[in-house]
Steps between C-alpha positions, in 0.01 A plus 500: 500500500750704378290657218231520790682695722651795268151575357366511875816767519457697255120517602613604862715745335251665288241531792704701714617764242143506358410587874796669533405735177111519624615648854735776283166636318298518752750748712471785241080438565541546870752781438225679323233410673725679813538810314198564401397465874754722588359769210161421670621575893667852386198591334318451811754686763507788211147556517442442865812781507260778358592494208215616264273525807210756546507695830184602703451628804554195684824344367700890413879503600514737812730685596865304691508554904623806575392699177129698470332515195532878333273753672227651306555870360317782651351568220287164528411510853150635553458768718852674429446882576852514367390431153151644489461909533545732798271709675520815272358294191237362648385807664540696151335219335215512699437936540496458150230266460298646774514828307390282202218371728386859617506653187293256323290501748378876471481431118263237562294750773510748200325239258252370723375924571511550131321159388253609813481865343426310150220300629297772675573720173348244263156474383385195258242700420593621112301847522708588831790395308632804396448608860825290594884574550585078450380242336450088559808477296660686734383269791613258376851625428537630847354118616797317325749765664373442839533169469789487320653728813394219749694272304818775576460503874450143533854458319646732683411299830606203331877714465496563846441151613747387284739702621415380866567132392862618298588633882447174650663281273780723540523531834411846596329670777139515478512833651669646200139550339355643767395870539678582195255769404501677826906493456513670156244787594204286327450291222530764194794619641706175463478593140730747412364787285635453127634909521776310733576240249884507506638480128841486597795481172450183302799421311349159366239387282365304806547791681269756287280203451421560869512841576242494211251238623553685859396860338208395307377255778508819713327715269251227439455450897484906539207504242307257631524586875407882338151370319380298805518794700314680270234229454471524859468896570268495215266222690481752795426790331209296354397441829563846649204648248285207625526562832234688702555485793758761623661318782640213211476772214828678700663143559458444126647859440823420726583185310439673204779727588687268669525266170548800268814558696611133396434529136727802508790285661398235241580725200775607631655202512359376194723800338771423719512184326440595178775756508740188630432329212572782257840528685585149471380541098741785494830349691454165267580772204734608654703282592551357120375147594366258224115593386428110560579518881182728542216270581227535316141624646 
């Protein structure tokens, strides 16, 4: 019994410190198994913190109670007159362009009387050929440049309307654009006349630069405004021999004067303009300044 008993013991024994030792493993286990959980959780409240999150519309931070979100610049609110341009540029802008508008509009009247003058003067017959001042070739020229002058006017409306819809989306007064011709004493007069080009003393390359351009832009303007006139008293005095009857013979005659009297004014100013731009040549060699800062033509 004896013998019995101490192996029932030491059985006994061994049971409860293999238990014992089973119970000891298994706490590092759940240990883990706890961090990892806890690994798990912070993950979760980190991303439900924002935390590589992508912001719309609906979920963006505003601003804290009591705060307003920055105000907008002037500079991006439509409608800002403050930022746009004031009544003096739009009004120059536009006495320009309607000068621009008039005067390619009598160049246009001037090619449609000569391409009408063409066509009565032509014969396709070749032995009255050498009976005529133009040719088709001629026609045909003069047909390109009338079109080609349609194409002008209709840009320059487009300018104009542009301009109108700059105003608005800055802000302006419609009224600015109104009656501007009547204002500056008619369209061609907005324009000034290049003998009043102002040169001024350019002491920079940018400077001479400019006065340049502003000379020879003149000069080029004078010339032009000079050969239309002509083109235009030489129409009339066409039609002044034409005319029979005396009643329109002497209205003829008077514009015929009357347009004589604006060539004159025309070269005038054309040499006012030339002799401008010799006195700008002359000051720029003068005044020592590199050969570069001339502009070429």
């Amino acid at each position: 019994m004896t013998a019995i008993f101490r192996i029932c013991l030491i059985g006994a024994v061994l049971a409860c410190m293999t238990g014992r030792g089973w119970a000891q493993t298994q706490e590092p286990a759940n240990s883990t198994n706890q961090s990892l959980g806890d690994v798990a959780r912070q993950m979760k409240q980190a991303k439900g913190s924002g935390a590589g999150k992508v912001f719309t519309n609906d979920n963006i931070p505003k601003a804290p109670e009591g705060q307003s979100a920055p105000a907008a610049t002037p500079s991006n609110q439509p409608g800002n007159p403050g930022q746009g341009h004031d009544q003096a540029y739009y009004r120059e802008q536009m006495a320009k362009l309607e000068a621009q508008l008039e005067t390619h509009q009598r160049e246009l009247a001037v090619l449609e009387q000569k391409l009408n003058l063409n066509q009565v003067q032509y014969y396709p017959d070749p032995q009255k050929s050498l009976m005529q001042q133009y040719s088709r070739n001629d026609i045909n020229k003069l047909t390109v440049e009338v079109e080609a002058k349609k194409h002008e006017l209709e840009q320059d409306e487009k300018a104009m309307d542009d301009l109108r819809d700059q105003l608005r989306r800055d802000g302006g007064d419609p009224s600015w654009l109104r009656n501007v011709a009547a204002a500056t004493g008619g369209t061609a007069a907005a324009t000034p006349p290049a003998s009043t080009v102002t040169v001024g003393k350019p002491s920079s390359r940018e400077a001479w630069e400019s006065a340049f351009r502003a000379a020879r832009e003149g000069l080029t303007q004078a010339k032009e405004q000079q050969q239309l006139a002509e083109d235009e008293l030489n129409l009339l005095q066409i039609q002044q021999v034409r005319e029979l009857e005396p009643g329109r013979k002497q209205d003829f005659t008077d514009q015929v004067q009357a347009k004589q009297q604006e060539v004159d004014q025309k070269k005038s100013a054309t040499a006012a303009a030339r002799k401008a731009l010799d006195h700008l040549e002359q000051e720029f060699k003068d005044s020592g300044a590199p050969a570069d800062w001339r502009p070429a033509e």
